[in-house]
KEKE-3310 file (N, C-alpha, C; in steps of 0.2 Angstrom, whole numbers, plus 5000, padded with zeros to 4 digits):
npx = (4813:4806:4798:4786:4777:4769:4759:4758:4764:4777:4791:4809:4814:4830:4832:4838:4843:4843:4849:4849:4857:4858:4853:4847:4850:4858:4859:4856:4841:4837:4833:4836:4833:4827:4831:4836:4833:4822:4815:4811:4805:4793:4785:4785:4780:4767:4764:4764:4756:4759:4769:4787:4804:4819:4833:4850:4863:4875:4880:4878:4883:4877:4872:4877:4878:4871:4870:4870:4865:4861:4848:4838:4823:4805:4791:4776:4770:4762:4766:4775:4793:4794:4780:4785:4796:4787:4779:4784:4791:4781:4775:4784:4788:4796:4806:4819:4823:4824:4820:4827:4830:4820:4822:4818:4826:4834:4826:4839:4846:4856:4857:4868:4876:4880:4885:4898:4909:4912:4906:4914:4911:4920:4920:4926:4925:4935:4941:4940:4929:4913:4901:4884:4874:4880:4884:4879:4883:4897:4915:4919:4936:4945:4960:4969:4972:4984:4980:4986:4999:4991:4983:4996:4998:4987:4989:4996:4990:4982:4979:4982:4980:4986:4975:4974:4978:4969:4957:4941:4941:4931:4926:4920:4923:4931:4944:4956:4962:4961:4955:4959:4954:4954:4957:4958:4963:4955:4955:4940:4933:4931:4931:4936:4940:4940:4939:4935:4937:4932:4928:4926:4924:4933:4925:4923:4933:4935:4932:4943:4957:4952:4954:4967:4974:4971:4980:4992:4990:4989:5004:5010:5012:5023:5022:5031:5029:5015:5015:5021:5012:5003:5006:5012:5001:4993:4981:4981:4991:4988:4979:4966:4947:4936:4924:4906:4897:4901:4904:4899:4890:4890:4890:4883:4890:4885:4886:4875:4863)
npy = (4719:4725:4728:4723:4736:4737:4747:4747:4741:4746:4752:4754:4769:4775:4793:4805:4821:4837:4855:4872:4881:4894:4904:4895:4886:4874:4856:4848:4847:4861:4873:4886:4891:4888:4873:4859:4844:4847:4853:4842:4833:4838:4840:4824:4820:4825:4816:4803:4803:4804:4805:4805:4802:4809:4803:4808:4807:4813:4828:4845:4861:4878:4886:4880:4871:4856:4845:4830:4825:4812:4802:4793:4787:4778:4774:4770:4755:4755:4766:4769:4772:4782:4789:4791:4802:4811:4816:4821:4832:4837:4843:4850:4866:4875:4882:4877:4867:4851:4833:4822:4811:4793:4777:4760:4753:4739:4736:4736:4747:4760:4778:4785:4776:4768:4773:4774:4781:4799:4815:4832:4847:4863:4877:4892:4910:4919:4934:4948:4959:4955:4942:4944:4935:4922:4925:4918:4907:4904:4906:4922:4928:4938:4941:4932:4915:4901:4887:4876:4875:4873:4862:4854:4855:4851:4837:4830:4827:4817:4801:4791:4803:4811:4823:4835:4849:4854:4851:4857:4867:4866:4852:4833:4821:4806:4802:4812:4804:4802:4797:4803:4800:4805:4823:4836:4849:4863:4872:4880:4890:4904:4901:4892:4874:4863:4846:4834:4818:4804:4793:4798:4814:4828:4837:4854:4852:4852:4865:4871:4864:4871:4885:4884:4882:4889:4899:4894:4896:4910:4912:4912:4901:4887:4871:4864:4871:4869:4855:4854:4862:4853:4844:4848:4845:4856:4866:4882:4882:4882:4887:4901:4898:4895:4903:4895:4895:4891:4879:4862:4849:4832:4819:4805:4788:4772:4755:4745:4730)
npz = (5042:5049:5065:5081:5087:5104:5102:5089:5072:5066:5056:5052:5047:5034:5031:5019:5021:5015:5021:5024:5034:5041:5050:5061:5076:5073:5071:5081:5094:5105:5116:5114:5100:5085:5076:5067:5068:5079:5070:5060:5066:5072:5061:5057:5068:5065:5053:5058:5068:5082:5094:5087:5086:5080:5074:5071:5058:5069:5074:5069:5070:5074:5059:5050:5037:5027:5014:5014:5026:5037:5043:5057:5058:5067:5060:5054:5048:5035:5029:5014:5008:4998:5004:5015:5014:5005:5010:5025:5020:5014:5026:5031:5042:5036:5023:5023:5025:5016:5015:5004:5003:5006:5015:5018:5033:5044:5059:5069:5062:5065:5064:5069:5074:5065:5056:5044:5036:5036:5027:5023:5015:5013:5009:5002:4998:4987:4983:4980:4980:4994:4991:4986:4987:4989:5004:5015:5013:5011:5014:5015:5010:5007:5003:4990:4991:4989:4984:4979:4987:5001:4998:4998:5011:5018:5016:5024:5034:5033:5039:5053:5067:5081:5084:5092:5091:5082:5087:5097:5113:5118:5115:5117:5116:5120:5117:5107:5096:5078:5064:5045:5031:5019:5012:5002:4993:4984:4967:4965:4950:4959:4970:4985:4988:5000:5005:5016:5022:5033:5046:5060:5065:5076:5087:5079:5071:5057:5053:5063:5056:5042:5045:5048:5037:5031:5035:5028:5015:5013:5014:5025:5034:5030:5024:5032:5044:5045:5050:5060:5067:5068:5075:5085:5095:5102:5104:5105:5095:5082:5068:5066:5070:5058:5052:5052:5039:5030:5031:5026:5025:5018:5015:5021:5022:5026:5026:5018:5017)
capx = (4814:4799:4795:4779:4775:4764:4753:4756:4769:4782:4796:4814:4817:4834:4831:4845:4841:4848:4846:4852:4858:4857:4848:4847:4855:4861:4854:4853:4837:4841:4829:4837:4831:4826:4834:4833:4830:4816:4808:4810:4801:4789:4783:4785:4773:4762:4764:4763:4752:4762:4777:4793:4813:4823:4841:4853:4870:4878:4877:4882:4882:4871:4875:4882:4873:4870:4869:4865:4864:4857:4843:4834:4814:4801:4783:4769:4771:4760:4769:4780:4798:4791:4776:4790:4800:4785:4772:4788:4792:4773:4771:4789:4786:4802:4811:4827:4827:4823:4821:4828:4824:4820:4822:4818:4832:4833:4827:4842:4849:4857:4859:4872:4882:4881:4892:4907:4912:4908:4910:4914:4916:4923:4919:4929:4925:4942:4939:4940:4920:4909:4895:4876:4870:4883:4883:4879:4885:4904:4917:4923:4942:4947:4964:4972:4974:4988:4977:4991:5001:4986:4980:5002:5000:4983:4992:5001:4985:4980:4984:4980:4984:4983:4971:4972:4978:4962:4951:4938:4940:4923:4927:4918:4927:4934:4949:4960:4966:4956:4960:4957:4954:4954:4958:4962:4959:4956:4953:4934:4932:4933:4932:4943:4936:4942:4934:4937:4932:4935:4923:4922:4927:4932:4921:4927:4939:4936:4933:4950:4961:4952:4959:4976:4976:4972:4988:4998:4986:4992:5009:5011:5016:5025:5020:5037:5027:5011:5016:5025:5007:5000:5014:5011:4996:4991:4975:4984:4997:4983:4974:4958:4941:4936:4918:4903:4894:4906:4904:4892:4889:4889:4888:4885:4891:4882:4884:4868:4861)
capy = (4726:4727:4726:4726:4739:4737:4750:4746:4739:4750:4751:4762:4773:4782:4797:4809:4826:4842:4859:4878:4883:4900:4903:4887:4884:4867:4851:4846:4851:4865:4879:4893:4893:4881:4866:4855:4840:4849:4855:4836:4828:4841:4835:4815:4818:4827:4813:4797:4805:4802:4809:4802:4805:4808:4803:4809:4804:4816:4836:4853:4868:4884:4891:4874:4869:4849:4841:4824:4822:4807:4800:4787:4787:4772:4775:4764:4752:4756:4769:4768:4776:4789:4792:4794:4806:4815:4817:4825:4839:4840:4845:4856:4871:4879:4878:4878:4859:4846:4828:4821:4802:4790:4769:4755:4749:4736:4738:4739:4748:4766:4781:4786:4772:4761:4776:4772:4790:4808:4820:4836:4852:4870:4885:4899:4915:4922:4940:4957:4960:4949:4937:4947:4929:4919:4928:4914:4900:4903:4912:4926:4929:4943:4938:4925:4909:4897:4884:4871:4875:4873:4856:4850:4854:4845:4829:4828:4824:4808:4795:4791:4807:4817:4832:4838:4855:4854:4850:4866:4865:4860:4844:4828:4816:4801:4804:4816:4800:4800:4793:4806:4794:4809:4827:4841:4856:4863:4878:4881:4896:4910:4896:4886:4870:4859:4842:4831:4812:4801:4790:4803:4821:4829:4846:4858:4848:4854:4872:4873:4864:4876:4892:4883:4880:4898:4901:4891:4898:4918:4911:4912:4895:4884:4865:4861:4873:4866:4849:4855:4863:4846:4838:4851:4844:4861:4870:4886:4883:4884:4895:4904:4893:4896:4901:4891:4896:4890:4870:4858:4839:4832:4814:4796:4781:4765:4746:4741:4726)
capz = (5042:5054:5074:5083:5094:5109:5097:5082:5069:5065:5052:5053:5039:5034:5027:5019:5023:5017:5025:5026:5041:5042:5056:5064:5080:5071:5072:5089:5099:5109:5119:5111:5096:5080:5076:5061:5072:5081:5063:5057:5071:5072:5055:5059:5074:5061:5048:5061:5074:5089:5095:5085:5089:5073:5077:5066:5061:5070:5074:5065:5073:5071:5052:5044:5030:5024:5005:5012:5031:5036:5049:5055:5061:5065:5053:5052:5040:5029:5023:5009:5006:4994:5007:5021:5010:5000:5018:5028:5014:5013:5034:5033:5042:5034:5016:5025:5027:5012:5013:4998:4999:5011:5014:5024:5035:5046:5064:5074:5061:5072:5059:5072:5075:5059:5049:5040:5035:5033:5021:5024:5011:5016:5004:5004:4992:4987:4979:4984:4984:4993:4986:4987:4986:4994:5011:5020:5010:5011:5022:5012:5012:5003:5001:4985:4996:4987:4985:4980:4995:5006:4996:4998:5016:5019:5011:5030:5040:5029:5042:5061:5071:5088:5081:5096:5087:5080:5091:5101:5120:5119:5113:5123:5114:5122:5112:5100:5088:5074:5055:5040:5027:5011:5013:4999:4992:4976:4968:4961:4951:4963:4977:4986:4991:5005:5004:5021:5023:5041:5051:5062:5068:5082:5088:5076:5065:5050:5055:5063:5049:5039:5047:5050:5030:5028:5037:5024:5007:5014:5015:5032:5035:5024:5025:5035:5048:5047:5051:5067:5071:5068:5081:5094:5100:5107:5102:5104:5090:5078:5067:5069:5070:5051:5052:5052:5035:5023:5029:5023:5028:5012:5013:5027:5021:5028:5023:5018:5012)
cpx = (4809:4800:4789:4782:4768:4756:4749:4762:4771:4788:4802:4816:4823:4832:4837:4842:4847:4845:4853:4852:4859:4852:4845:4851:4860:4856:4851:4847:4840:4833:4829:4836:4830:4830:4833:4831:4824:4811:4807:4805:4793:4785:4782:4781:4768:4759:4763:4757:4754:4768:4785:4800:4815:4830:4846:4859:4877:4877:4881:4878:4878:4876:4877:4876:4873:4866:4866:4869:4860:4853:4839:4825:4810:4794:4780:4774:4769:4761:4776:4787:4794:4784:4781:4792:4793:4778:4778:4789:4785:4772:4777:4786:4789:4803:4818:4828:4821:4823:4820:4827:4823:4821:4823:4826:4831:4831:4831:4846:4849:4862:4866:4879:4885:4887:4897:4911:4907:4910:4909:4915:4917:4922:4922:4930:4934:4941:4939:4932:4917:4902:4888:4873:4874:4885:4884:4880:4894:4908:4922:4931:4945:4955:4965:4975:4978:4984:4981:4996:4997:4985:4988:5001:4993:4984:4993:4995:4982:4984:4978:4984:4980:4980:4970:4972:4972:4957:4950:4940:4934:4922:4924:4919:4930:4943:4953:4963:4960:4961:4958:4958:4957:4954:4961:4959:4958:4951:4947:4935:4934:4935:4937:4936:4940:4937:4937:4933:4936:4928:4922:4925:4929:4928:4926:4934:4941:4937:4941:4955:4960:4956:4967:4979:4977:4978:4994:4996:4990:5001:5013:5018:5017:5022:5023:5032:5021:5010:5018:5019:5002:5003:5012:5007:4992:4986:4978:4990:4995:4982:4970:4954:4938:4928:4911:4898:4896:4908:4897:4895:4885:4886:4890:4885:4890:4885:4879:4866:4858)
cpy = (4729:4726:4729:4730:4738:4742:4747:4743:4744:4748:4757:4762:4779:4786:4801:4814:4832:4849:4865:4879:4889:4900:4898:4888:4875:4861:4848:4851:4856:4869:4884:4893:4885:4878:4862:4849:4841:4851:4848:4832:4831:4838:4828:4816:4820:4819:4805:4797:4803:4805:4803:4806:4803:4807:4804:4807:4805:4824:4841:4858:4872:4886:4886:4870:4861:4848:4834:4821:4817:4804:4795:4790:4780:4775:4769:4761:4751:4762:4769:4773:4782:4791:4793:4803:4815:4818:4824:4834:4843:4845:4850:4862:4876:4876:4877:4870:4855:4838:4824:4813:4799:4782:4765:4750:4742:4739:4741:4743:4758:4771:4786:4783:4767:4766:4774:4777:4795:4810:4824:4841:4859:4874:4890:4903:4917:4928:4946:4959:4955:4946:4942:4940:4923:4919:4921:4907:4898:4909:4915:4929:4932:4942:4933:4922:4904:4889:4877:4870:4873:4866:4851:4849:4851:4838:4826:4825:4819:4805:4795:4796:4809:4822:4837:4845:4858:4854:4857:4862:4863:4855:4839:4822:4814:4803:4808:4813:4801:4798:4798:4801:4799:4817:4832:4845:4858:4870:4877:4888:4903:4906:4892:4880:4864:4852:4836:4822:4808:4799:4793:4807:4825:4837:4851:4860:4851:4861:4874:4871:4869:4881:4890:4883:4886:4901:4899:4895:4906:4917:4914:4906:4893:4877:4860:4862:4871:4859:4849:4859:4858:4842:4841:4847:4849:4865:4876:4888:4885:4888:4898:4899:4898:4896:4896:4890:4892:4881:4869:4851:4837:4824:4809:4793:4775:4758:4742:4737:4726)
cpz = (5047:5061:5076:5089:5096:5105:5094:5078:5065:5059:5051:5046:5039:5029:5027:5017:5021:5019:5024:5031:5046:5047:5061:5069:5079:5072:5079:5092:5104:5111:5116:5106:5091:5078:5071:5063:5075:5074:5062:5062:5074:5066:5054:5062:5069:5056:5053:5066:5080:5088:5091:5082:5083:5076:5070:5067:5065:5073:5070:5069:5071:5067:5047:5040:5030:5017:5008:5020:5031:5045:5049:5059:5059:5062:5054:5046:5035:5023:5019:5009:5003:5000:5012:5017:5007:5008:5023:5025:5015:5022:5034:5035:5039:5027:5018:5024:5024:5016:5007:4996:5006:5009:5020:5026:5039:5054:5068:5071:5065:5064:5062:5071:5069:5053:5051:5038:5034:5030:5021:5016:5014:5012:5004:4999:4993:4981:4985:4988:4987:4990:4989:4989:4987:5001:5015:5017:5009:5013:5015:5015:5007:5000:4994:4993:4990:4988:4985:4985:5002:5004:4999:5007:5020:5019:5021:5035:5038:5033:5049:5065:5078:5086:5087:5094:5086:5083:5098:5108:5121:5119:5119:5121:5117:5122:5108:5095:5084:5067:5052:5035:5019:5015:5005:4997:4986:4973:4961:4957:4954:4970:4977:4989:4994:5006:5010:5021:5028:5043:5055:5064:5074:5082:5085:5071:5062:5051:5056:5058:5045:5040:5047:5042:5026:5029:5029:5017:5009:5014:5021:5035:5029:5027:5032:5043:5052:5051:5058:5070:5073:5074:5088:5097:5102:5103:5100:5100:5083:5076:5069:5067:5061:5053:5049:5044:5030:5026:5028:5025:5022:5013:5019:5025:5027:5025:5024:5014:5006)
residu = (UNK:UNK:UNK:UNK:UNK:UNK:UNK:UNK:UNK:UNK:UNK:UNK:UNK:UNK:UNK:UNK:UNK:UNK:UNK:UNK:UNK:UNK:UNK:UNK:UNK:UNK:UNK:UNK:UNK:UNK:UNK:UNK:UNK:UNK:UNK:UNK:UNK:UNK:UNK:UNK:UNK:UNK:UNK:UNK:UNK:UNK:UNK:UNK:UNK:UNK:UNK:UNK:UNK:UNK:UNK:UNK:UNK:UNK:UNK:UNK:UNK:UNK:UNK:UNK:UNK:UNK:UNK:UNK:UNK:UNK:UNK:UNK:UNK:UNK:UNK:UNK:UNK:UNK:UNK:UNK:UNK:UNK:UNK:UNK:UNK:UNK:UNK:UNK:UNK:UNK:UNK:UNK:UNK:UNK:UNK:UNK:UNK:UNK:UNK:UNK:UNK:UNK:UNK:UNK:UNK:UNK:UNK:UNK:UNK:UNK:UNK:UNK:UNK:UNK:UNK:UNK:UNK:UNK:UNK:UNK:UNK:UNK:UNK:UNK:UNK:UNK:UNK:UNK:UNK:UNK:UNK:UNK:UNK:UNK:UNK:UNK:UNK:UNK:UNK:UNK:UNK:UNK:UNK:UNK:UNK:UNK:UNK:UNK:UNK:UNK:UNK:UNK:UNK:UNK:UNK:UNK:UNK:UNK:UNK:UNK:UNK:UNK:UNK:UNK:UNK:UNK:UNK:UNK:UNK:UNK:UNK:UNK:UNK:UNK:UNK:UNK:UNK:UNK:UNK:UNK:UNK:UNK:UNK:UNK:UNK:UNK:UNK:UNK:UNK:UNK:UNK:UNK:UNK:UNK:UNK:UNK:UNK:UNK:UNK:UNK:UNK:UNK:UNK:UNK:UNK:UNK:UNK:UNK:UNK:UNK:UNK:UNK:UNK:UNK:UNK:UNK:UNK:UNK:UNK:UNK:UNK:UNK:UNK:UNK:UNK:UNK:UNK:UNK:UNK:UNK:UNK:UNK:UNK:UNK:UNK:UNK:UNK:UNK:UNK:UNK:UNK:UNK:UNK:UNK:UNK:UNK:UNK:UNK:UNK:UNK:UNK:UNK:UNK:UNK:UNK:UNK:UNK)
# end
């Protein structure tokens, strides 16, 4: 679980990271403003003493929340799990962004390329008024959304499909196949909760599902509909991009020794 460097002896640690995203430009380093990647590694340099690259499993945009993003970083070897974990919190220049544990992987292990899934969830207030204290935690939709109708016509994208539907024009994905492994919805409360899992997503996946699901929750579309916005292939058959406050990055599945 170790390799020498030219330094010093090193050892790579995933950490599983959550964070608000409220004012963040997302996790990716950027110019334009803070970054959960640049908070994180600001802190590792602090706690290593040299400059150290966090690589996460993935990106989220400015405003999207995570329960249990995941990363990797190499540390001295004398520090422990719990000194990874409990040293990082300690140098956070922000409460926006937790690390909730950490552990020793193996060298080449890649907290990019070693996931197996992800797991998305979607929020969306359904009430007249909006939340004082969920503002930025879920996309208020004043309407009653059909939350079984929306759950029956989610059913349809479990499989290997063309998302292209789905997928932003931004997209730099190779691709538009992707598999959805789990998909439904269900109604929390006053919330609806959309819960997404697939190895991986394409820019703006889950967002647009979202809006297109909204379509069938107002009873706009029926399922029969949605299925043939699924077929299109065409960005433009779609819903609206379902804002960014109301997802979270919940969970990366690894296979680790």
């Amino acid at each position: 679980m170790t390799y020498t460097n030219p330094a010093r002896a090193l050892q790579r640690m995933l950490i599983r990271v959550e964070y608000d995203g409220t004012g963040l430009v997302g996790w990716q380093r950027q110019d334009n403003g803070p970054s959960v990647q640049a908070i994180l590694e600001q802190a590792a340099e602090k706690l290593t003493t040299q400059p150290t690259p966090v690589q996460g499993s993935g990106r989220t945009d400015a405003g999207v929340h995570a329960t249990g993003q995941a990363a990797h970083l190499d540390v001295p070897t004398q520090l422990t799990a719990t000194d990874v974990m409990r040293g990082l919190n300690a140098l956070l220049e922000t409460h926006q962004v937790s690390v909730v544990s950490a552990q020793p992987v193996a060298a080449a292990f890649n907290a990019r390329f070693d996931a197996v899934q992800r797991s998305y969830l979607y929020r969306i207030l359904t009430r007249p008024a909006p939340s004082a204290l969920r503002r930025n935690a879920v996309w208020h939709h004043r309407a009653k959304l059909d939350a079984t109708a929306m759950h029956e016509a989610a059913q349809t994208l479990i499989g290997r499909f063309d998302f292209s539907s789905f997928r932003a024009a931004g997209c730099q994905a190779d691709s538009p196949i992707r598999t959805m492994d789990y998909l439904s919805v269900l109604q929390a409360d006053d919330e609806i909760h959309i819960t997404a899992r697939a190895r991986s997503f394409l820019y703006h996946q889950i967002r647009n599902i979202t809006g297109s699901l909204v379509q069938v929750g107002i009873g706009k579309w029926d399922v029969s509909a949605f299925t043939r916005v699924r077929d299109a292939k065409d960005r433009a058959e779609a819903g609206p991009t379902a804002p960014p406050q109301g997802l979270y990055l919940t969970h990366i599945d690894y296979e680790l020794d």
